[in-house]
VOSEFI-27999 format. One record per residue: x, y, z of N, C-alpha, C in turn; residue in one letter. Coordinates in steps of 0.2 Angstrom, whole numbers, padded with zeros to 4 digits, always signed. Example, Ala and Ser with C-alpha at 12.3 -4.5 7.8 and 13.67 -1.06 7.14 Angstrom:
<atoms>
+0066-0028+0039+0062-0022+0039+0066-0016+0039a +0064-0011+0035+0068-0005+0036+0064+0000+0039s 
</atoms>
This chain:
<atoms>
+0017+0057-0037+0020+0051-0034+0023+0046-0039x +0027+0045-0039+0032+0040-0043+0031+0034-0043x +0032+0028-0048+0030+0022-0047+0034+0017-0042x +0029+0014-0039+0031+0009-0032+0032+0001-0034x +0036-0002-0031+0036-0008-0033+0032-0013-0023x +0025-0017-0028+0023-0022-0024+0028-0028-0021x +0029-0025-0013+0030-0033-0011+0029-0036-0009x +0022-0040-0013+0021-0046-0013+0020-0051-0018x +0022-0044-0024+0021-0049-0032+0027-0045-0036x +0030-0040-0036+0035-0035-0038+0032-0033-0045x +0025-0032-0043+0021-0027-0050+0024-0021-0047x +0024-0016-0054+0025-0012-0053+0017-0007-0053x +0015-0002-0046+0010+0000-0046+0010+0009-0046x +0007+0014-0048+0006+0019-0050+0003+0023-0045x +0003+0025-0040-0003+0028-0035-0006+0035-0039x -0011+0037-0036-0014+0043-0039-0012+0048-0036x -0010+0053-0040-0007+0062-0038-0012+0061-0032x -0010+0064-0027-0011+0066-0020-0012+0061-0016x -0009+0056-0016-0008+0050-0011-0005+0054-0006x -0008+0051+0000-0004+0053+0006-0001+0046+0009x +0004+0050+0014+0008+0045+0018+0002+0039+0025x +0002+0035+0026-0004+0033+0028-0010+0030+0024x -0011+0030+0020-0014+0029+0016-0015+0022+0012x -0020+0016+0012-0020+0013+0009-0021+0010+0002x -0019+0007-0002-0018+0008-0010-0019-0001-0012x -0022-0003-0016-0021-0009-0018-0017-0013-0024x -0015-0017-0024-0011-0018-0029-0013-0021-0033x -0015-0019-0041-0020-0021-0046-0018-0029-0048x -0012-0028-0048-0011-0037-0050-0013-0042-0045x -0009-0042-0038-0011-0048-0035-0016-0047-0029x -0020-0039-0027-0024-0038-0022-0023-0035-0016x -0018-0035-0015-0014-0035-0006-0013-0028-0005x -0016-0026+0001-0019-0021+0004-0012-0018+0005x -0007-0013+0002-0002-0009+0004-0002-0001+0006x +0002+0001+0013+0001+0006+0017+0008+0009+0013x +0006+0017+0011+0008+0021+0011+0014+0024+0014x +0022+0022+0016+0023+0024+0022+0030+0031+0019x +0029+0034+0012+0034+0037+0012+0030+0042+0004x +0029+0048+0002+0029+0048-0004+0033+0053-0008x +0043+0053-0005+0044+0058-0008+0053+0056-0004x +0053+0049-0007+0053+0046-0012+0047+0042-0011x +0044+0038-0014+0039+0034-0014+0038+0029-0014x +0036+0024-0008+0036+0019-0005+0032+0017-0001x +0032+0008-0002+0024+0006+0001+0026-0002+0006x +0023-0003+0010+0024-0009+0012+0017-0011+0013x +0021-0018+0016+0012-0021+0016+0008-0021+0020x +0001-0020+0022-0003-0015+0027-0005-0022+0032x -0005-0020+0039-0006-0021+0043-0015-0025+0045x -0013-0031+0046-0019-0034+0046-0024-0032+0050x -0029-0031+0052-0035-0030+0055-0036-0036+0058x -0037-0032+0066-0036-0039+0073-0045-0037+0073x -0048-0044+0073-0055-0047+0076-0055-0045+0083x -0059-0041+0085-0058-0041+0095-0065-0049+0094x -0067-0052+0090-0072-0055+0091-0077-0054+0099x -0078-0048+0098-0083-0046+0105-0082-0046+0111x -0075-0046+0112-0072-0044+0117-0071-0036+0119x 
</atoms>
């Protein structure tokens, strides 16, 4: 997989051979949890926040 560019800080980050599409990857510069959404070309967006059911 080819290198990606973070958009949230426009590091450029490296994922590791057999990254799959779905998949969560971190961006070593600024931290921000990016999903996987293409690997061929290779692209990443910013991942989807996790909703609290707070016990509901």
């Amino acid at each position: 997989m080819s290198t990606v560019i973070c958009p949230e800080c426009e590091a450029e980050i490296t994922p590791d051979a057999g990254t799959e599409v779905g998949e969560i990857i971190v961006c070593s510069d600024c931290g921000v949890d990016l999903e996987v959404i293409s690997v061929d070309p290779a692209a990443v967006q910013l991942a989807p926040m996790e909703q609290e059911d707070w016990g509901e």
